[in-house]
N, C-alpha and C positions, 0 to 999 in steps of 0.2 A: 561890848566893843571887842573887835575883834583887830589890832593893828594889820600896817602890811610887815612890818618887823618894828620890833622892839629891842634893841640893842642893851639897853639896862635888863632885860630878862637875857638877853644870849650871854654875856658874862657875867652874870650873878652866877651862872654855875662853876664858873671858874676864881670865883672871885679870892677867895684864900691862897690861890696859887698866882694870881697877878699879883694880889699885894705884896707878898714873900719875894716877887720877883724885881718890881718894881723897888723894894726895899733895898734887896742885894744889891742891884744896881746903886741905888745910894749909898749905900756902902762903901761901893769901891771904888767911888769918886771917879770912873772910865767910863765917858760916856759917847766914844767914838770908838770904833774899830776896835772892839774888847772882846774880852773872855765870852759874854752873849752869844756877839755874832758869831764867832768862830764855832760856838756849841752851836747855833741855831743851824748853820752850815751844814756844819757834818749831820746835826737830827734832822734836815728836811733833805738832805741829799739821801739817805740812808730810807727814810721813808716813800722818796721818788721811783728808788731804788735805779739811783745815779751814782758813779762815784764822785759829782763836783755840782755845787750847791756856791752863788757869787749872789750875796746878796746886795740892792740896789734898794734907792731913796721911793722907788713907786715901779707900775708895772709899764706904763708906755715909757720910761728908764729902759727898760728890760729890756724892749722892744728894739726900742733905737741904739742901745748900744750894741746889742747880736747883728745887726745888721750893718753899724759903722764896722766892726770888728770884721766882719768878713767884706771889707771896702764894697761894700752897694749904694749908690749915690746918683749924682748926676747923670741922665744917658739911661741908669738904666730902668727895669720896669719888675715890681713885686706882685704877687698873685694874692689878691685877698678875697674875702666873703664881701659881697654886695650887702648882709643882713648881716649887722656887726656894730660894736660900739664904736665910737669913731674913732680913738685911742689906738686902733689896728693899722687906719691910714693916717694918722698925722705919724705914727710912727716910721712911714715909709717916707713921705714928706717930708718930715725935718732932716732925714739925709740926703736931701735932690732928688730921690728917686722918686717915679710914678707908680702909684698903684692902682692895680686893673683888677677890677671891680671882677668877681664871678658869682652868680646866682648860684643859691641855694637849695637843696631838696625842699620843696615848700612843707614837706612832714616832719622833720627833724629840726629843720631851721638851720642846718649847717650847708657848707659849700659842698655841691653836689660834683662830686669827683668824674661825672662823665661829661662835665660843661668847662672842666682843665684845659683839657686836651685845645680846644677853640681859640682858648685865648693867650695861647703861646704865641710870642714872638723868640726873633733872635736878641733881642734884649731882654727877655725875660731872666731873672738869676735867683730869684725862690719864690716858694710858696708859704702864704702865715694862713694855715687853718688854725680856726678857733673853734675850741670846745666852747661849744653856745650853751650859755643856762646850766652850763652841769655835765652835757653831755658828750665824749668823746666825738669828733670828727669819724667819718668811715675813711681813719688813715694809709690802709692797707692800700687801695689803691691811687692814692694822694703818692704815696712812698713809690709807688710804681712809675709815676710819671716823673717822678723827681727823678731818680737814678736812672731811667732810661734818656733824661736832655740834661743832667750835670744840675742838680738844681738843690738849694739849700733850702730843705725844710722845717721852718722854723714853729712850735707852736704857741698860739697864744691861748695859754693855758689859767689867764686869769680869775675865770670861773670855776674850774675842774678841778681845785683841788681836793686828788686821790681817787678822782674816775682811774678807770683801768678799761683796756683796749686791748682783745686780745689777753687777757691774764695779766697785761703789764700797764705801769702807772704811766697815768697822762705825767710829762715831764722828762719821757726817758724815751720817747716816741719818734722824735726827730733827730735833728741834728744840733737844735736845742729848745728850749721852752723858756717863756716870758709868764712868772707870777704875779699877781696884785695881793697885796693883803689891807686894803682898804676895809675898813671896820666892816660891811654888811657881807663880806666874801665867804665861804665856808670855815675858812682860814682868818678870821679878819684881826687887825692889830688894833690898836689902839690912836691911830691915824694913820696917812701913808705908808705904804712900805712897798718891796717887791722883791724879785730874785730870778736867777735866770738858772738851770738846772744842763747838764750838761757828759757825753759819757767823753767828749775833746779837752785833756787835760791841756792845749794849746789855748784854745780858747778861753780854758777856766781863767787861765793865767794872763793874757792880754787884757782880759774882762777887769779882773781884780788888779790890774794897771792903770785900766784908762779911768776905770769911777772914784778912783783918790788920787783927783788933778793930774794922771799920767806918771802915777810915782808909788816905787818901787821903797824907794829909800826916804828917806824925812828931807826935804828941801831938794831932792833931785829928780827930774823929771822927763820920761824919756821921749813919750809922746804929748800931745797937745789935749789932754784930759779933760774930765770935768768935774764937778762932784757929788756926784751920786749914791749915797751908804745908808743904809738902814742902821737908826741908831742904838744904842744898848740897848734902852726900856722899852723900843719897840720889840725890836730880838728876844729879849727876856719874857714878854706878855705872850708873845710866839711860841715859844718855849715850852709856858704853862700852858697854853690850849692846844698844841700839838698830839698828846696823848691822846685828847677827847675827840679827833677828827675825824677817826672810825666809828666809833659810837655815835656819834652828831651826822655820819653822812648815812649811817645805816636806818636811824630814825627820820630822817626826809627820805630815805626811798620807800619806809613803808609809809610815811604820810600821801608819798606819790601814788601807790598803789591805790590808796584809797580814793582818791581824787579821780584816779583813770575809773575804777568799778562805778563808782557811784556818777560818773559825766557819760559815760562811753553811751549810751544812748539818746544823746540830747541832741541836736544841730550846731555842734562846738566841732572845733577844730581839734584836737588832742595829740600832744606831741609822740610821734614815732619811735620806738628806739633800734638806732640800727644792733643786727644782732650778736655783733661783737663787741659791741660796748655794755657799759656798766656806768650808768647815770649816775649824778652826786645830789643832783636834783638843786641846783642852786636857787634856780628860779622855777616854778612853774607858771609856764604859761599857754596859753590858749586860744586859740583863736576864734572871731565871732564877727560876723557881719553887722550884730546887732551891739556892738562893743557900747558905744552911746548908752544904749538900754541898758546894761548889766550895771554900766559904770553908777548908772544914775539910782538903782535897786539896790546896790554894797551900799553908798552914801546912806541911803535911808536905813539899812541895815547897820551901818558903824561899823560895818568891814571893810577894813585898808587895800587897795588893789593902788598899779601904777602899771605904767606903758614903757615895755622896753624892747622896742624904743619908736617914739612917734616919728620922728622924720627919718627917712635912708640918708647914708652917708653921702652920697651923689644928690643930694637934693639941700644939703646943709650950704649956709650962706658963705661958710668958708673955701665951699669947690663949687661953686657958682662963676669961676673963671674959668672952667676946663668944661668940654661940650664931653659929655657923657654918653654911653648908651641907654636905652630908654629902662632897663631894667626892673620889668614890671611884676617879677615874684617881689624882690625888695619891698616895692611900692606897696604891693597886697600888705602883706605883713607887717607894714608899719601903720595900714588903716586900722587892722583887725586886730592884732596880738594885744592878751591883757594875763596880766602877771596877778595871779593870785598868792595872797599869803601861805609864804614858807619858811618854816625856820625851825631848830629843831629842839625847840621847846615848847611847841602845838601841840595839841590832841585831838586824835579822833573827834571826839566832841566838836571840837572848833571847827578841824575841816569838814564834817558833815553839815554843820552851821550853815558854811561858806555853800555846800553843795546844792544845801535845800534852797537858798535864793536863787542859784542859779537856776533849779528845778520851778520854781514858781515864775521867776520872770518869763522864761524860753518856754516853756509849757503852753 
């Protein structure tokens, strides 16, 4: 058997430094807005290679507060990926704002920066590329369109963490960044969690106002807040797995390597990497017309695969009220993409495993 992840094997390697952590925290009886968080801040700011690091309850938190904070709302209009979890547009949504779908490089799987420039209006007021599966966005010219019409580029970096773009970490790319650390993420906590990264000590500061009810002071409150905070024992588990996030994304890039050598001649899709990025490899996935087929060869194998993600966001029952365009890369890629086991407690062994059915079914 081969899982598609196993989470009791991803923190068993950390397991003496959760426990240690998770202890301290009982220890010191603060299990709100404590000594953790303030460490986990400054160590994942410092690691972003940001000066401001506001950690949040989860990562469409993240999202939605970077974008109330720079008043985007009603009226106006957000640039997203058409091929995206859908946590990218309800985050545009729950502030009144619309978000306008743009299609992606069908090889990389990210928003394809020459298909920007189209879907500009005069309400347009930012752009959320996300580093899809691991892999940084081709931000350089994302950043060009932005500063050339006033636009706030935001990333949704919930996948990517410690991709690097250019030499530098996803996180420090825009004008700010939305993390998740839901347990299966590179980074993952021990449940929810999230953080927004940041180099606008203005914004670090409204951020870390409005996510504890709009308050500054204990019982005073200056805006109309909510409540939003990552709690000690998650910051703390954070903490202890933070050291090991270089070592754990170096070994999924070379499990990645191995996957591309051992596919790269079959009738598979195989993901792109643009070439100023540095993948973290979150997910790999692949694309296949014959998805059905594969799916049904893993099963009889006891190899764990899953689809991320089977329906397009403009096809979800939730934007079934707003008339779309027909956005038919999205569409492709949500027939054919199929996410193979990754995590970075695999081996060679297992993924040539994985490689060889795929080599017998497609053959």
């Amino acid at each position: 058997m081969i899982p598609f992840l196993d989470l009791k094997r991803v923190n068993a390697a950390h397991i003496d430094a959760i426990q240690a952590a998770i202890a301290r925290v009982l220890d010191s009886g603060w299990y709100i807005l404590g000594a953790e968080v303030t460490a986990f801040e400054q160590e994942f700011a410092q690691y972003c290679e940001v000066p401001h690091c506001i950690s949040v309850a989860n990562g469409l938190d993240a999202l939605h507060l970077i974008l109330r904070v720079y008043d985007i709302g009603e009226g106006d209009e957000v640039l997203v990926p058409s091929n995206t979890f859908i946590a990218t547009w309800l985050a545009v949504s729950q502030c009144g704002a619309k978000p306008v779908p743009v299609e992606p490089d069908a090889s990389t799987y990210n928003m394809d920066p020459a298909r920007i420039a189209a879907a500009l209006t005069p309400r347009t007021k930012a752009i959320i590329p996300v580093h899809l599966y691991g892999q940084p966005a081709d931000m350089s010219p994302i950043l060009d369109v932005a500063r050339c019409h006033g636009l706030r580029v935001i990333e949704d970096a919930a996948q990517a963490h410690g991709a690097r773009y250019a030499g530098r970490r996803t996180g420090g790319l825009g004008h700010a960044a939305a993390f998740s650390f839901y347990p299966g993420k590179n980074l993952g906590a021990l449940g929810d969690g999230g953080a927004i990264t940041t180099h606008d000590a203005v914004l670090a500061d409204q951020l870390r106002t409005l996510r504890n009810y709009g308050s500054k002071r204990k019982y005073h409150h200056e805006v109309a807040g909510v409540n939003s905070r990552l709690d000690e024992i998650q910051a703390a588990v954070l903490r202890a797995k933070l050291p090991a996030l270089d070592t754990e994304n170096a070994t999924r890039q070379h499990l990645a390597q191995r996957y591309l050598e051992r596919l790269h001649d079959l009738p598979l899709g195989l993901p792109a990497i643009v070439a100023a990025a540095e993948s973290v490899w979150h997910l790999m996935v692949v694309r296949s017309a014959q998805r059905e087929r594969l799916q049904a060869a893993f099963d009889q194998a006891g190899i764990g695969h899953m689809v991320h993600y089977p329906v397009a966001c403009h096809r979800q029952k939730a934007y079934a009220d707003t008339v779309w365009p027909a956005l038919p890369i999205a569409k492709q890629l949500a027939a054919e993409v199929l996410s193979l086991p990754m995590a970075p407690y695999m081996t060679l062994y297992e993924v040539d495993r994985v490689c060889d059915v795929i080599h017998e079914t497609l053959n």
